[in-house]
mmCIF file of the N, C-alpha and C atoms, coordinates in Angstrom:
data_MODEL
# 
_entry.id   MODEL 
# 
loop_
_atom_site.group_PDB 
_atom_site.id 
_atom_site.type_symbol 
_atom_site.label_atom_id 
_atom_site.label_alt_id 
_atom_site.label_comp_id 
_atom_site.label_asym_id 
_atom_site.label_entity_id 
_atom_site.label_seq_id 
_atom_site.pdbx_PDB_ins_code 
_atom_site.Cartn_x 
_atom_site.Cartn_y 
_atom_site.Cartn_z 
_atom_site.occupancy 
_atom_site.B_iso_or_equiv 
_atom_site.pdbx_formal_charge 
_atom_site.auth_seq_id 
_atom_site.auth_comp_id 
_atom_site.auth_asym_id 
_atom_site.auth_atom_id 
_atom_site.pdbx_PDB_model_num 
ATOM 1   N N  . UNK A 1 1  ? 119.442 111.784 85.996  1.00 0.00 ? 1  UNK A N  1 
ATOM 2   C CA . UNK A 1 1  ? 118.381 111.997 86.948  1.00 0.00 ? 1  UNK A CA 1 
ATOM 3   C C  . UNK A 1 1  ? 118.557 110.999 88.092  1.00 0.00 ? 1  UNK A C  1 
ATOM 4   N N  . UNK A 1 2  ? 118.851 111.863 89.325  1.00 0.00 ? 2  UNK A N  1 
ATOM 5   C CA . UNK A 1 2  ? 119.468 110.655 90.393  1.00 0.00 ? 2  UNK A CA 1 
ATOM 6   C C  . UNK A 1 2  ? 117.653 110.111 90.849  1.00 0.00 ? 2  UNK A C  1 
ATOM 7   N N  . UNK A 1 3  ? 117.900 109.173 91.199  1.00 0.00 ? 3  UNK A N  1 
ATOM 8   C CA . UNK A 1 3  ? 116.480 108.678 91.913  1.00 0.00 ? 3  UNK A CA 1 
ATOM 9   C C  . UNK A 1 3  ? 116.703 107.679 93.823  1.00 0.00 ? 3  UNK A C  1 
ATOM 10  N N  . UNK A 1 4  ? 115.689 108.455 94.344  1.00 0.00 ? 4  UNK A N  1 
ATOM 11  C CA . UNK A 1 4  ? 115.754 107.951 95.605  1.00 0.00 ? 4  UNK A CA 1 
ATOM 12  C C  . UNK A 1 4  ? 114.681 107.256 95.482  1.00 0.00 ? 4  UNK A C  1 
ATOM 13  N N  . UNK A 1 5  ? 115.241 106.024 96.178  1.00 0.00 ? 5  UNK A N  1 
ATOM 14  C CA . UNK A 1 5  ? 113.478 105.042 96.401  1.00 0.00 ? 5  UNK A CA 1 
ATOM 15  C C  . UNK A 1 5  ? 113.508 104.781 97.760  1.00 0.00 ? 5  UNK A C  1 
ATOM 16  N N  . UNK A 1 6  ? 112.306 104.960 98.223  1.00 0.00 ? 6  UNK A N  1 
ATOM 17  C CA . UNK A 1 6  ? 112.187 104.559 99.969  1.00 0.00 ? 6  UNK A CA 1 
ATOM 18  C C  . UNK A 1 6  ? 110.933 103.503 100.149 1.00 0.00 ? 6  UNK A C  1 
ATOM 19  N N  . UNK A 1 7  ? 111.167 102.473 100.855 1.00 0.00 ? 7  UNK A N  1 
ATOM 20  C CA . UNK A 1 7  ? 110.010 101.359 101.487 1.00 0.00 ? 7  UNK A CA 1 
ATOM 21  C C  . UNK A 1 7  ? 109.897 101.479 102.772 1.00 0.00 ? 7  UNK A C  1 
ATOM 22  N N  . UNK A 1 8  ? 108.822 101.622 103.347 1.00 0.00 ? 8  UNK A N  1 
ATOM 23  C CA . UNK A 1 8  ? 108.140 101.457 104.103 1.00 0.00 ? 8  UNK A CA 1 
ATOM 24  C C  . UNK A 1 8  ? 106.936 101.592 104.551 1.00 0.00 ? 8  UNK A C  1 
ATOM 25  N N  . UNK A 1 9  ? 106.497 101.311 105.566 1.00 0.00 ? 9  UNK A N  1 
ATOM 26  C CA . UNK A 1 9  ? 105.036 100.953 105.837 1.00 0.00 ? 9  UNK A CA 1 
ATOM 27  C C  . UNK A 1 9  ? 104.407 102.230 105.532 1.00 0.00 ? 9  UNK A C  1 
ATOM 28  N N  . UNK A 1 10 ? 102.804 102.013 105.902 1.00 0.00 ? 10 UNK A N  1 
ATOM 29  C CA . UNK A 1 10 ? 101.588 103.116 105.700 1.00 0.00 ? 10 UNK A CA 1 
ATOM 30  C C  . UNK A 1 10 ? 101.965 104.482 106.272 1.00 0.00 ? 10 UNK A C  1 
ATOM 31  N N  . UNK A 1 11 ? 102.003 105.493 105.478 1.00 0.00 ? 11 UNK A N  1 
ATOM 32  C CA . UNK A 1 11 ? 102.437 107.126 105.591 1.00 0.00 ? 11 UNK A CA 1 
ATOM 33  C C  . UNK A 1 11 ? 100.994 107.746 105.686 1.00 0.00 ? 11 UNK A C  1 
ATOM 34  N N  . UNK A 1 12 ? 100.944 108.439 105.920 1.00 0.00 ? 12 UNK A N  1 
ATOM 35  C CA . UNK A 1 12 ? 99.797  110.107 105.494 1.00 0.00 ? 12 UNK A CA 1 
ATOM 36  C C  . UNK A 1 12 ? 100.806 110.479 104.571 1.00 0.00 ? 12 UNK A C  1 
ATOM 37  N N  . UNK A 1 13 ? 99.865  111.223 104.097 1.00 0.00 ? 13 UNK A N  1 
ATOM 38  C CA . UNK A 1 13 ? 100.140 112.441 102.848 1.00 0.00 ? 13 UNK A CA 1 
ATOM 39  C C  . UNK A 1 13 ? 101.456 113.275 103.755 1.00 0.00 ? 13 UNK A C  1 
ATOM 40  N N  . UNK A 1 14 ? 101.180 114.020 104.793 1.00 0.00 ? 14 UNK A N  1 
ATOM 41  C CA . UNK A 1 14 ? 102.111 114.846 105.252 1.00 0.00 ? 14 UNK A CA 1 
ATOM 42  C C  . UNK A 1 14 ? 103.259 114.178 105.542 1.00 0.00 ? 14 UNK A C  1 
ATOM 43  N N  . UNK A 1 15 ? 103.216 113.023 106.277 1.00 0.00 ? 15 UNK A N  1 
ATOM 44  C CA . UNK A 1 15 ? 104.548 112.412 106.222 1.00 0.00 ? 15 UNK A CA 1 
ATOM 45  C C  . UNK A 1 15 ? 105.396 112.000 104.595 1.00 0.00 ? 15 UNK A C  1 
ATOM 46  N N  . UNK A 1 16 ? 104.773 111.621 103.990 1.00 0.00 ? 16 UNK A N  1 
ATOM 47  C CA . UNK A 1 16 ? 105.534 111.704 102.478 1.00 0.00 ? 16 UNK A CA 1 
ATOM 48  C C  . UNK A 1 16 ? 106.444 112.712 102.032 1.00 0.00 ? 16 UNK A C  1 
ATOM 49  N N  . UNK A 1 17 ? 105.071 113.846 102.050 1.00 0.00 ? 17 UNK A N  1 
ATOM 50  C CA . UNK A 1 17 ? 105.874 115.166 101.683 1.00 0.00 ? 17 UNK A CA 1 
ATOM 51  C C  . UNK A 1 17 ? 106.894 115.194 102.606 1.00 0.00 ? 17 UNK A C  1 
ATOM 52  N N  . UNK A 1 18 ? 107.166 115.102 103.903 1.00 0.00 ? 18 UNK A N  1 
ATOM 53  C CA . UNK A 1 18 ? 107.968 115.301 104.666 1.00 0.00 ? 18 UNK A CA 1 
ATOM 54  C C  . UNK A 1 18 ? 109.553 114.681 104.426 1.00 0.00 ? 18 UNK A C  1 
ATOM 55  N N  . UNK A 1 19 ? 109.468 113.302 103.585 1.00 0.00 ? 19 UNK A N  1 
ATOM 56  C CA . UNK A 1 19 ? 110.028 112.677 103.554 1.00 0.00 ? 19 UNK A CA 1 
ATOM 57  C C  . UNK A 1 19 ? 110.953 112.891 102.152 1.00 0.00 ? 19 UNK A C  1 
ATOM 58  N N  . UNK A 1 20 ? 110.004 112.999 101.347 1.00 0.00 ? 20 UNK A N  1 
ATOM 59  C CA . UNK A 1 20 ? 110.254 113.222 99.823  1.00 0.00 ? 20 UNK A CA 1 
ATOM 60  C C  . UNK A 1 20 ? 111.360 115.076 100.120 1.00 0.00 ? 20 UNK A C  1 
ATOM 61  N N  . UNK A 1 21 ? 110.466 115.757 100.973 1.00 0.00 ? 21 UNK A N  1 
ATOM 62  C CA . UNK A 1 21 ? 111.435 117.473 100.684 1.00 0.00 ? 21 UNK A CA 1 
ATOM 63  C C  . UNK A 1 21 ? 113.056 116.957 101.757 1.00 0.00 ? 21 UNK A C  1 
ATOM 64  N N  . UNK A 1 22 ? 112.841 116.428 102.718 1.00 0.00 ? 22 UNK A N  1 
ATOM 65  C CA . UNK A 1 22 ? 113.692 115.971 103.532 1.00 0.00 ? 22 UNK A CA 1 
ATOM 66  C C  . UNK A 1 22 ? 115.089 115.025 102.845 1.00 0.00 ? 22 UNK A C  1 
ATOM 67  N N  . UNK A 1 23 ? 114.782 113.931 102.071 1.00 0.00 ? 23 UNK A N  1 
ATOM 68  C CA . UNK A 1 23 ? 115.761 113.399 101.117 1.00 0.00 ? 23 UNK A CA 1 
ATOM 69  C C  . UNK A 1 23 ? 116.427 113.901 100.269 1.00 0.00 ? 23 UNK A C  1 
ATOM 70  N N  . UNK A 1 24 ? 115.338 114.977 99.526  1.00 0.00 ? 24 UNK A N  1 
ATOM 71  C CA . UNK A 1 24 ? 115.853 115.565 98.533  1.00 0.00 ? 24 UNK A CA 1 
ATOM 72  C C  . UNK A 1 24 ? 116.901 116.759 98.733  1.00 0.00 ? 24 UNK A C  1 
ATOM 73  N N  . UNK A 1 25 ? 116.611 117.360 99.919  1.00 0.00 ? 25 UNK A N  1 
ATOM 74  C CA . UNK A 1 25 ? 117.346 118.252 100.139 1.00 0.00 ? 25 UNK A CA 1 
ATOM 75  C C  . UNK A 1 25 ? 118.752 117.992 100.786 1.00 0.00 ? 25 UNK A C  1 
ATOM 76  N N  . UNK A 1 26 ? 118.818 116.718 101.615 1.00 0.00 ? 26 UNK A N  1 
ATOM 77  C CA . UNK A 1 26 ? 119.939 115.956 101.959 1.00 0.00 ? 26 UNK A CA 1 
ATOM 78  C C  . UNK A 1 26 ? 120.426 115.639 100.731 1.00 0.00 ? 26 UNK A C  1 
ATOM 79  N N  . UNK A 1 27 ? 120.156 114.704 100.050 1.00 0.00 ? 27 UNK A N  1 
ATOM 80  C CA . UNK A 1 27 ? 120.927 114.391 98.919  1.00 0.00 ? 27 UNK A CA 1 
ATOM 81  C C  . UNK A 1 27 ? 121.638 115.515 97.872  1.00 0.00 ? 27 UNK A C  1 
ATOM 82  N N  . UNK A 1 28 ? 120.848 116.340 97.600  1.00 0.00 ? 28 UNK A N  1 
ATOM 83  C CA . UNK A 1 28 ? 120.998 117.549 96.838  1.00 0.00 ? 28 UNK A CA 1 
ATOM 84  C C  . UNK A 1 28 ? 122.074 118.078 97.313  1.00 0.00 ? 28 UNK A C  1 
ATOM 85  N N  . UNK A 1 29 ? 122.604 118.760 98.741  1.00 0.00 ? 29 UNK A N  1 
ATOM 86  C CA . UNK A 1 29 ? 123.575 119.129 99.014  1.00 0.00 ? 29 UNK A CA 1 
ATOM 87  C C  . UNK A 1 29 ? 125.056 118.116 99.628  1.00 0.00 ? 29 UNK A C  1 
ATOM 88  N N  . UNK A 1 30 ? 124.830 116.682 99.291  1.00 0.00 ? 30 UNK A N  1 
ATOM 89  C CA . UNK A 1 30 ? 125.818 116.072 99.940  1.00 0.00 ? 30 UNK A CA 1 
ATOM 90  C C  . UNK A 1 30 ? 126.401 115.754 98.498  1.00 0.00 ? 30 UNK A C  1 
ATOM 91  N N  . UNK A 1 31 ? 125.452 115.692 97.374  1.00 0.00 ? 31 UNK A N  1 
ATOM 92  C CA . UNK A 1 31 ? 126.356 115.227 95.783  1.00 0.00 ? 31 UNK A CA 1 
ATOM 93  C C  . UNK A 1 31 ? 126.273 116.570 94.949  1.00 0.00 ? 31 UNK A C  1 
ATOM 94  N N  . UNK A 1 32 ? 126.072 117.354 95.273  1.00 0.00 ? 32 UNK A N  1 
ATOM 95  C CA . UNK A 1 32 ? 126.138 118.636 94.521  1.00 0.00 ? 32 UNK A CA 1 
ATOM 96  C C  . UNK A 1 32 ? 125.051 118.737 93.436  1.00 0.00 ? 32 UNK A C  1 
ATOM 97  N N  . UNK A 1 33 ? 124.100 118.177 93.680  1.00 0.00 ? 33 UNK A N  1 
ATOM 98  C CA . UNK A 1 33 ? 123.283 118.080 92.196  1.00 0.00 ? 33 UNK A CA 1 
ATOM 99  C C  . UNK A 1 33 ? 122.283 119.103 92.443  1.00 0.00 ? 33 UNK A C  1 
ATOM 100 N N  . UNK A 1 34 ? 121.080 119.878 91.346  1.00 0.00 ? 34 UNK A N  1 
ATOM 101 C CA . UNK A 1 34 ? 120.525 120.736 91.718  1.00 0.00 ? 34 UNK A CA 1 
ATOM 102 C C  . UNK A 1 34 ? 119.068 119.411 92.321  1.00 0.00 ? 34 UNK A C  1 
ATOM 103 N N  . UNK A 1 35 ? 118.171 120.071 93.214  1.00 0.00 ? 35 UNK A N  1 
ATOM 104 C CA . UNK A 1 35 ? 117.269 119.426 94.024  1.00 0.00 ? 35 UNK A CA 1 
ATOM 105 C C  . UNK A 1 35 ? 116.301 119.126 92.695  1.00 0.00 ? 35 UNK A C  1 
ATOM 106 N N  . UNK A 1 36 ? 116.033 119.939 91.874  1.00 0.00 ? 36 UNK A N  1 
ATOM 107 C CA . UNK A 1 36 ? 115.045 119.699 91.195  1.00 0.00 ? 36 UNK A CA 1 
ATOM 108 C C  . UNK A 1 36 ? 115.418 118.206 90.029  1.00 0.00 ? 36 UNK A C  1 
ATOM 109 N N  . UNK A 1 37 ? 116.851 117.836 89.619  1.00 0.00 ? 37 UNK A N  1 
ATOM 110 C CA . UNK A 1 37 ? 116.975 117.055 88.827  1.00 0.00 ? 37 UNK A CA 1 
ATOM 111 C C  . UNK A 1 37 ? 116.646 115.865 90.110  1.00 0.00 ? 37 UNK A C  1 
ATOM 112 N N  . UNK A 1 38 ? 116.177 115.306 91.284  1.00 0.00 ? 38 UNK A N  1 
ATOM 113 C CA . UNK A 1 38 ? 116.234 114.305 92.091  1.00 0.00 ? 38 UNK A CA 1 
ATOM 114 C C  . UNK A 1 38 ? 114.445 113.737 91.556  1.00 0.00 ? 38 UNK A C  1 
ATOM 115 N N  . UNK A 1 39 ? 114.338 112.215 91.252  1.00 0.00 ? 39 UNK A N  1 
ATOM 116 C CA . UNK A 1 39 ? 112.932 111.981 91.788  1.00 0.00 ? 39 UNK A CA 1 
ATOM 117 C C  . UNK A 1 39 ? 113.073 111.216 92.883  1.00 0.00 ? 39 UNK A C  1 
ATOM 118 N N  . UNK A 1 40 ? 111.815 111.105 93.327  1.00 0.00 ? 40 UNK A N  1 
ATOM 119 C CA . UNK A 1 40 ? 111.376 110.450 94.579  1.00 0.00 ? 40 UNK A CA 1 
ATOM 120 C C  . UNK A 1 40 ? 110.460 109.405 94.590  1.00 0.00 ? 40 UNK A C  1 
ATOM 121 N N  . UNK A 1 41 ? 110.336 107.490 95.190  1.00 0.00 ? 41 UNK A N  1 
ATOM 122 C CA . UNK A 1 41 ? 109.072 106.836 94.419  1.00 0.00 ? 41 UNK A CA 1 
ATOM 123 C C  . UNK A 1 41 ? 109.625 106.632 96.135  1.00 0.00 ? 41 UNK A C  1 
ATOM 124 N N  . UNK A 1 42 ? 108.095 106.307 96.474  1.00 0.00 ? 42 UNK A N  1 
ATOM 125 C CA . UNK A 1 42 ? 107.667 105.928 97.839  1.00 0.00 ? 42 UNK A CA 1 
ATOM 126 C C  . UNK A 1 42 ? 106.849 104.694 97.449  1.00 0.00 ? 42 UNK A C  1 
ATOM 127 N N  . UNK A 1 43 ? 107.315 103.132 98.111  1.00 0.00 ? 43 UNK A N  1 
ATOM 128 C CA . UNK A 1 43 ? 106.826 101.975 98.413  1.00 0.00 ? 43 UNK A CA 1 
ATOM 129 C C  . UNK A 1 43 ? 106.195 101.566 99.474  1.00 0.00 ? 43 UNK A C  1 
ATOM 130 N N  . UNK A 1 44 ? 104.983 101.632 99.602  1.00 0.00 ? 44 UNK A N  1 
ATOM 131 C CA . UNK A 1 44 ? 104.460 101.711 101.088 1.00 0.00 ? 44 UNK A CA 1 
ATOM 132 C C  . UNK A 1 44 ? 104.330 99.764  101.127 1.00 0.00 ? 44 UNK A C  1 
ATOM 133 N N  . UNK A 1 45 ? 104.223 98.994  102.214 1.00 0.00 ? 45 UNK A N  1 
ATOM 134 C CA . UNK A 1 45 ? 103.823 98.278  102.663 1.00 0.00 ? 45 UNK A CA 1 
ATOM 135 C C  . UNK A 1 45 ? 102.720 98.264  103.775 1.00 0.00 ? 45 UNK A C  1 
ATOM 136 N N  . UNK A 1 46 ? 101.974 97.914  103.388 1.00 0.00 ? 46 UNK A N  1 
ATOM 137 C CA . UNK A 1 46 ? 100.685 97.051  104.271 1.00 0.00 ? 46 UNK A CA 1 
ATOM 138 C C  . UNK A 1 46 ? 100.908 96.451  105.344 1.00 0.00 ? 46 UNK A C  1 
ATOM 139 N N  . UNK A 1 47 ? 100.850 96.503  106.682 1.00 0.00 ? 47 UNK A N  1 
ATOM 140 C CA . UNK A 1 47 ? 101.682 95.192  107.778 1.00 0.00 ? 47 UNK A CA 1 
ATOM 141 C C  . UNK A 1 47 ? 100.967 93.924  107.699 1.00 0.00 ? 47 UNK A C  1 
ATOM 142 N N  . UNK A 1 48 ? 100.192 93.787  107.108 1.00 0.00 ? 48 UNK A N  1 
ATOM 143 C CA . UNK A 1 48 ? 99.539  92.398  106.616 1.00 0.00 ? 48 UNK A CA 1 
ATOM 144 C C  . UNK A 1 48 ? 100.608 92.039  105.348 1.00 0.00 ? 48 UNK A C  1 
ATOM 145 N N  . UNK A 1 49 ? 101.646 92.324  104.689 1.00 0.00 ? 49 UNK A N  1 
ATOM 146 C CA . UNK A 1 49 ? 102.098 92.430  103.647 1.00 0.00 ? 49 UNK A CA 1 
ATOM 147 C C  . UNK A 1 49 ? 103.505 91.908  103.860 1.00 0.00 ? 49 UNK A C  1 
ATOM 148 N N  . UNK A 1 50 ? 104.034 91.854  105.536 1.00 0.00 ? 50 UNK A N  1 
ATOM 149 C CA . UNK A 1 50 ? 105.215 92.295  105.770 1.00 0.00 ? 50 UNK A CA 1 
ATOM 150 C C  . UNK A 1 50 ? 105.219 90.937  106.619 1.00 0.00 ? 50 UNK A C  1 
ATOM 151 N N  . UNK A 1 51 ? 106.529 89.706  106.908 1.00 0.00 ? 51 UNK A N  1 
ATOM 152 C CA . UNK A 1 51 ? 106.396 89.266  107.811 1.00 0.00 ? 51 UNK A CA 1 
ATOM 153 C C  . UNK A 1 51 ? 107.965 89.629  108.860 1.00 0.00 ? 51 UNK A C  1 
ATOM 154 N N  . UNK A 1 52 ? 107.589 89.040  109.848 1.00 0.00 ? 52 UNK A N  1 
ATOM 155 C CA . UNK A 1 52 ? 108.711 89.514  110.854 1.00 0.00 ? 52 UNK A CA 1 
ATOM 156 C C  . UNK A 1 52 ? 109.355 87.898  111.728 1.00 0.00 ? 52 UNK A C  1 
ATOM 157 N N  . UNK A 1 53 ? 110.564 87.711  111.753 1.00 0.00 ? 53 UNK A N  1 
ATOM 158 C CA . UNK A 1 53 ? 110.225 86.712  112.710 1.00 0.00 ? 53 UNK A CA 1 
ATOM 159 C C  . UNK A 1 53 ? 109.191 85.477  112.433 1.00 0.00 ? 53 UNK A C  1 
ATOM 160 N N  . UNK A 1 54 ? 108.702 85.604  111.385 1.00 0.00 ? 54 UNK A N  1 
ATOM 161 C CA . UNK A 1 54 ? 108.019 84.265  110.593 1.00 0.00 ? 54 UNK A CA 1 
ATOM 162 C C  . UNK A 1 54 ? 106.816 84.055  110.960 1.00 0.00 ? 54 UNK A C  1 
ATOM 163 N N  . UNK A 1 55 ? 106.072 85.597  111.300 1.00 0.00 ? 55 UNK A N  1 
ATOM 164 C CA . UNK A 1 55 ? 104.553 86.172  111.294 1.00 0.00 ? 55 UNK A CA 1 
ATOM 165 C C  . UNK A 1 55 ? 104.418 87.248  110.811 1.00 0.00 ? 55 UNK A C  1 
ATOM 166 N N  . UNK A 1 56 ? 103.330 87.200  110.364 1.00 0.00 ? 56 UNK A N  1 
ATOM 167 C CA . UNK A 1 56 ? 103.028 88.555  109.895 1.00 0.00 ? 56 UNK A CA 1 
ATOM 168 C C  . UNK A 1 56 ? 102.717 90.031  111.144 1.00 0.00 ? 56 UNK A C  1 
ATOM 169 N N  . UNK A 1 57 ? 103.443 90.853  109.930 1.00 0.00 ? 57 UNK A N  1 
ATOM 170 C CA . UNK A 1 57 ? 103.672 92.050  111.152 1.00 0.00 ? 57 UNK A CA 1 
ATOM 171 C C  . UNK A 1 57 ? 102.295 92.344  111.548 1.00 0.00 ? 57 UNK A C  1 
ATOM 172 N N  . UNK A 1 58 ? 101.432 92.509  111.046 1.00 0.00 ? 58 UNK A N  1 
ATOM 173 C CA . UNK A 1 58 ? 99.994  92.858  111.516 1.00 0.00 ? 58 UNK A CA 1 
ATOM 174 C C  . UNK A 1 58 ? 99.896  92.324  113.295 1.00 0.00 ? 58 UNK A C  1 
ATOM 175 N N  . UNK A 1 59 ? 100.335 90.704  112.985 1.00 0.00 ? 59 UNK A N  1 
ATOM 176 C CA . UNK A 1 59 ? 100.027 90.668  114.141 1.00 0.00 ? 59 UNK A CA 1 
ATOM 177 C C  . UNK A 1 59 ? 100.968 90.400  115.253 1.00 0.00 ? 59 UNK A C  1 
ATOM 178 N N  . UNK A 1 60 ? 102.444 90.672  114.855 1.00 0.00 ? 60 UNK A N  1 
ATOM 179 C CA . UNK A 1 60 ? 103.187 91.365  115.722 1.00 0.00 ? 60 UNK A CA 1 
ATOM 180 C C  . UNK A 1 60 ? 102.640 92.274  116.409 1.00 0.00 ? 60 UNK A C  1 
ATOM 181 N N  . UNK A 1 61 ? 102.811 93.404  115.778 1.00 0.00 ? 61 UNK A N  1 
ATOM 182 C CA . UNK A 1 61 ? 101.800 94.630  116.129 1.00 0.00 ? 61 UNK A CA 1 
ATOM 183 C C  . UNK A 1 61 ? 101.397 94.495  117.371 1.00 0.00 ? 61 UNK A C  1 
ATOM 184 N N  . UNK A 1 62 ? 99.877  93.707  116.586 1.00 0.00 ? 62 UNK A N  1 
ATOM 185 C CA . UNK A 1 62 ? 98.477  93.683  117.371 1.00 0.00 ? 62 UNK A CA 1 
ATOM 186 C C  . UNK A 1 62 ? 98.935  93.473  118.913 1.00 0.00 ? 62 UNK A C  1 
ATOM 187 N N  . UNK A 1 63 ? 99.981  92.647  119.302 1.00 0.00 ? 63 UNK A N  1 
ATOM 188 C CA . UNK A 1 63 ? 100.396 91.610  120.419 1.00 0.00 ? 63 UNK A CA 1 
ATOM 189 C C  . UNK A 1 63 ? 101.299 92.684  121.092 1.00 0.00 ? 63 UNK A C  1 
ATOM 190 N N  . UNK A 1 64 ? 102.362 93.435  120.506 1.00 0.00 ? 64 UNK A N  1 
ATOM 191 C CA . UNK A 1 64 ? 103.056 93.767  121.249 1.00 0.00 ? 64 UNK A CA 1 
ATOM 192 C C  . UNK A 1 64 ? 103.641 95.470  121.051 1.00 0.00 ? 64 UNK A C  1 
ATOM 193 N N  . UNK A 1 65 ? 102.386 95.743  120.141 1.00 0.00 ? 65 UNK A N  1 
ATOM 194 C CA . UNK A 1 65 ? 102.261 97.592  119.733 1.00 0.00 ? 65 UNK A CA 1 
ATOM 195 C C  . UNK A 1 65 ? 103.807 97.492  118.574 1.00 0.00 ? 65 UNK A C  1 
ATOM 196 N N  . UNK A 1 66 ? 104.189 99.123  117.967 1.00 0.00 ? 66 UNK A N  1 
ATOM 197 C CA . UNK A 1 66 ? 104.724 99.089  117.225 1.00 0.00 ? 66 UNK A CA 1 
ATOM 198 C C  . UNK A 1 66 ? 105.925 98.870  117.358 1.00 0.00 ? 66 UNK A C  1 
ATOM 199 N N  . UNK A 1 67 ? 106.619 98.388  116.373 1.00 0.00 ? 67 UNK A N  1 
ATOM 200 C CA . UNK A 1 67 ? 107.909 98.307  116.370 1.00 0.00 ? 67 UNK A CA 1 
ATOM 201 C C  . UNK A 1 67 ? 109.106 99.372  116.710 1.00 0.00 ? 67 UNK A C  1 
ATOM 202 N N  . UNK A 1 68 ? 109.901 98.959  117.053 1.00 0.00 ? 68 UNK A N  1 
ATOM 203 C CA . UNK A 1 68 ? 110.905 100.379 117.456 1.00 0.00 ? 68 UNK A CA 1 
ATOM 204 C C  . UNK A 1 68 ? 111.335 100.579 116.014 1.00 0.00 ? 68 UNK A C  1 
ATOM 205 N N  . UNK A 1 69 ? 112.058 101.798 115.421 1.00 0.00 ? 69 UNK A N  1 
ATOM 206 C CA . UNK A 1 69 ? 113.123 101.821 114.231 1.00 0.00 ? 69 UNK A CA 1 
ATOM 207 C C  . UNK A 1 69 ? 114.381 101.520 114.883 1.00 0.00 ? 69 UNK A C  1 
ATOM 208 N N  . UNK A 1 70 ? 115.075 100.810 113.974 1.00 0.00 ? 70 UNK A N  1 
ATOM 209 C CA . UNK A 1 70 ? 116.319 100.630 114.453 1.00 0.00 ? 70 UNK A CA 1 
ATOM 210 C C  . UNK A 1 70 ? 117.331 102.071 114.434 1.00 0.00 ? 70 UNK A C  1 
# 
């Protein structure tokens, strides 16, 4: 049972699902496995939880809006 784990910050519900059918279906066809043997655990972080640069992201944030993704 292959397992994907993903971290990152605060999701909605729809973005999860989005994320969870999106992995699975990438992974599923790049290792040949069927989609249904894949699980999925989503780690959310808090930006009070997270520091950046040797502050907390919260108030990164607050100061200078969100972060880009790399």
């Amino acid at each position: 049972m292959p397992v994907i784990s993903i971290e990152a910050g605060k999701m909605d519900k729809n973005q999860k699902e989005a994320l969870i059918q999106s992995f699975t279906k990438s992974a599923s066809e790049i290792l040949h496995i069927p989609e249904q043997a894949f699980v999925v655990l989503i780690k959310e972080y808090d930006s009070d939880n997270v520091g950046a640069g040797g502050r907390m992201l919260s108030k990164v944030i607050a100061e200078s809006g969100p972060m880009p993704c790399p």
